[in-house]
Biotite code that builds the C-alpha atoms (Angstrom):
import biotite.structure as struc

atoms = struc.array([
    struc.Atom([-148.506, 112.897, 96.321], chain_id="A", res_id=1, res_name="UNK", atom_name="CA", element="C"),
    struc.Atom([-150.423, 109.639, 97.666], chain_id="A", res_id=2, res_name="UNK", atom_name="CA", element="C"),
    struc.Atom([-151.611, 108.860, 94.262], chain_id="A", res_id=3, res_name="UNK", atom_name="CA", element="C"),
    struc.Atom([-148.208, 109.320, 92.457], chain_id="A", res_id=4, res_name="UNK", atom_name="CA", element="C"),
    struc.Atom([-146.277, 107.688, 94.912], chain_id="A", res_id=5, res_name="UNK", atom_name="CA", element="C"),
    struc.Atom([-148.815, 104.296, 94.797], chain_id="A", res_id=6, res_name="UNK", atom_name="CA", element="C"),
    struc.Atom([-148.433, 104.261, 91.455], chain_id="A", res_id=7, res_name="UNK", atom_name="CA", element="C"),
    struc.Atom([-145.114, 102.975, 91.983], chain_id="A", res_id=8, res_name="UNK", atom_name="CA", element="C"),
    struc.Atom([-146.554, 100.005, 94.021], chain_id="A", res_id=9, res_name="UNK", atom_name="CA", element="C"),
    struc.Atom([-146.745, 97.583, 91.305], chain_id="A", res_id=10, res_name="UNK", atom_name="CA", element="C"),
    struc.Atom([-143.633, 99.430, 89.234], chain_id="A", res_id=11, res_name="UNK", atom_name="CA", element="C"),
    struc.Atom([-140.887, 96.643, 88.600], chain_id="A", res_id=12, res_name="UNK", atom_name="CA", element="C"),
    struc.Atom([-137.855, 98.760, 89.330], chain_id="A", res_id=13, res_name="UNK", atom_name="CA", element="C"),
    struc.Atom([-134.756, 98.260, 91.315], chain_id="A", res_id=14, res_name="UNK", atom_name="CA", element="C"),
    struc.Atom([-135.123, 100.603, 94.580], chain_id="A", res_id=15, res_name="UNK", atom_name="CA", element="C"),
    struc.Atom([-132.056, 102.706, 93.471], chain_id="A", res_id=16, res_name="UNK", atom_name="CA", element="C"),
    struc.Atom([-133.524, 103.594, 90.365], chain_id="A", res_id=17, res_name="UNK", atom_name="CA", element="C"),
    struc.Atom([-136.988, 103.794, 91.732], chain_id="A", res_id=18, res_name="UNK", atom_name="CA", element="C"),
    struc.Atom([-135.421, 106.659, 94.397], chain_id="A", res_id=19, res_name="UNK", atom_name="CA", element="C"),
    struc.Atom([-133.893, 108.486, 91.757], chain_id="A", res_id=20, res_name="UNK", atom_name="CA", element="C"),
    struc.Atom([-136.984, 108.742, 89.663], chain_id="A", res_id=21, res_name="UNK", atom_name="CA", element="C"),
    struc.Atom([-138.540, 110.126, 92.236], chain_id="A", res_id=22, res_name="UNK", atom_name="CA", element="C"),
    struc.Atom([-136.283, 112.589, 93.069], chain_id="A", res_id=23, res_name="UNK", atom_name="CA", element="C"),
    struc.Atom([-135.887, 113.656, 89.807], chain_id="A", res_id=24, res_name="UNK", atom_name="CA", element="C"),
    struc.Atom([-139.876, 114.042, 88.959], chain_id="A", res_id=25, res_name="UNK", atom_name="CA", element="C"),
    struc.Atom([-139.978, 116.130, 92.339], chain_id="A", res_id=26, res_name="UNK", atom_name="CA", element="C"),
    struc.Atom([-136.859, 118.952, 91.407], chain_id="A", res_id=27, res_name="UNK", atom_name="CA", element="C"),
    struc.Atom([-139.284, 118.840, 87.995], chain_id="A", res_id=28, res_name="UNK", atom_name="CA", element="C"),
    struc.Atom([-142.643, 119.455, 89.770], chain_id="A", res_id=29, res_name="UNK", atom_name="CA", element="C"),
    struc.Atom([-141.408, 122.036, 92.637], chain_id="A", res_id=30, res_name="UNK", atom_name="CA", element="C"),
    struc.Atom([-138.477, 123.467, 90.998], chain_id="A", res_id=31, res_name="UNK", atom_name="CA", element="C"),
    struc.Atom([-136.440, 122.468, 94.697], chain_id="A", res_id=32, res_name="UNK", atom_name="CA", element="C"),
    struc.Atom([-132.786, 123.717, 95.360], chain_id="A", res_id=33, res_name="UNK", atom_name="CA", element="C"),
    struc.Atom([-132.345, 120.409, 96.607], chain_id="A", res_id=34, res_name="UNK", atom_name="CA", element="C"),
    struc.Atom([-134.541, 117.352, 97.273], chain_id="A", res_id=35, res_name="UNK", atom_name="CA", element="C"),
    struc.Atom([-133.500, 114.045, 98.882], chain_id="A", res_id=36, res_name="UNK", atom_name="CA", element="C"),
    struc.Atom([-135.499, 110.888, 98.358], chain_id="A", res_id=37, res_name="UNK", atom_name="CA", element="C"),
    struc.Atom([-135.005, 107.877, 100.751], chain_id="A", res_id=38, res_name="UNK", atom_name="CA", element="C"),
    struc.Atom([-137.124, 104.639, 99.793], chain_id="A", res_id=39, res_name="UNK", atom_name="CA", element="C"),
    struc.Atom([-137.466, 101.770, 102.167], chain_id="A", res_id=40, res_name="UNK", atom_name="CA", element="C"),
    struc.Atom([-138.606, 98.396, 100.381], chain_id="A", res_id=41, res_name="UNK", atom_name="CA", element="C"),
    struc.Atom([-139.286, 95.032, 101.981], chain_id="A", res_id=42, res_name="UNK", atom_name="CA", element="C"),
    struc.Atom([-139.899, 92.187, 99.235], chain_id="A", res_id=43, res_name="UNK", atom_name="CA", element="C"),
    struc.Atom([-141.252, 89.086, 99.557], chain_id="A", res_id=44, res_name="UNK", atom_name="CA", element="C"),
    struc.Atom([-138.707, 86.644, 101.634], chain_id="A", res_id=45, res_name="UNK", atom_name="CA", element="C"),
    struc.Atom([-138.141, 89.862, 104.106], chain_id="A", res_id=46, res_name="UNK", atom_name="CA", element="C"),
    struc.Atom([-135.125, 91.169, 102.339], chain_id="A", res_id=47, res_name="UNK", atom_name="CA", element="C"),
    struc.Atom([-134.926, 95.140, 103.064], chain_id="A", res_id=48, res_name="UNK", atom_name="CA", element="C"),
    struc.Atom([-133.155, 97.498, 101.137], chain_id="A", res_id=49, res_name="UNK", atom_name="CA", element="C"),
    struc.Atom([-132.740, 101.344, 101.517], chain_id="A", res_id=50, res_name="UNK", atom_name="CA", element="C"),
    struc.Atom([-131.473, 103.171, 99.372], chain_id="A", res_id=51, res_name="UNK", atom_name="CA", element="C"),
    struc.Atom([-130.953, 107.390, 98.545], chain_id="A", res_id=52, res_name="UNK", atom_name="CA", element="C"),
    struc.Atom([-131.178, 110.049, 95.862], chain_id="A", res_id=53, res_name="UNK", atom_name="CA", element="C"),
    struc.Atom([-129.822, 113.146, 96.105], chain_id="A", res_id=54, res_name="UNK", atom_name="CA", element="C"),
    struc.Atom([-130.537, 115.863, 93.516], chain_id="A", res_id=55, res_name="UNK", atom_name="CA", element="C"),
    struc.Atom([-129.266, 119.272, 93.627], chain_id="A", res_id=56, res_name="UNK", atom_name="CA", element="C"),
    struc.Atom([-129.984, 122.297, 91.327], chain_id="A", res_id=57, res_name="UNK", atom_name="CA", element="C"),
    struc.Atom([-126.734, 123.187, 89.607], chain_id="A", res_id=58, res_name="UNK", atom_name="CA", element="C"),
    struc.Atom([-127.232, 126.838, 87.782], chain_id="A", res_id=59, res_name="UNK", atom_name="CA", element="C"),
])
């Protein structure tokens, strides 16, 4: 998990679309009934941003 989530370090990607390919890469991998991703990012100049990605498995 350490390894695939640093290979997003250098990833140019928006943080809402970075969260959601996350989330969707782990309801792949673990076959979840649910999974919610929260990234935190802090870019150069100190602007935050948090953002959310909720994926639930719809039969």
């Amino acid at each position: 998990m350490k390894f695939y989530l640093w290979s997003f370090r250098d990833h140019g990607a928006f943080c809402e679309s970075l969260a959601a390919q996350i989330a969707d890469d782990i309801m792949w991998a673990i076959e979840a009934a649910s999974v919610k991703v929260t990234v935190f990012q802090t870019a150069r100049g100190g602007i935050e941003l948090t953002t959310e990605a909720i994926r639930e498995y719809q039969a």
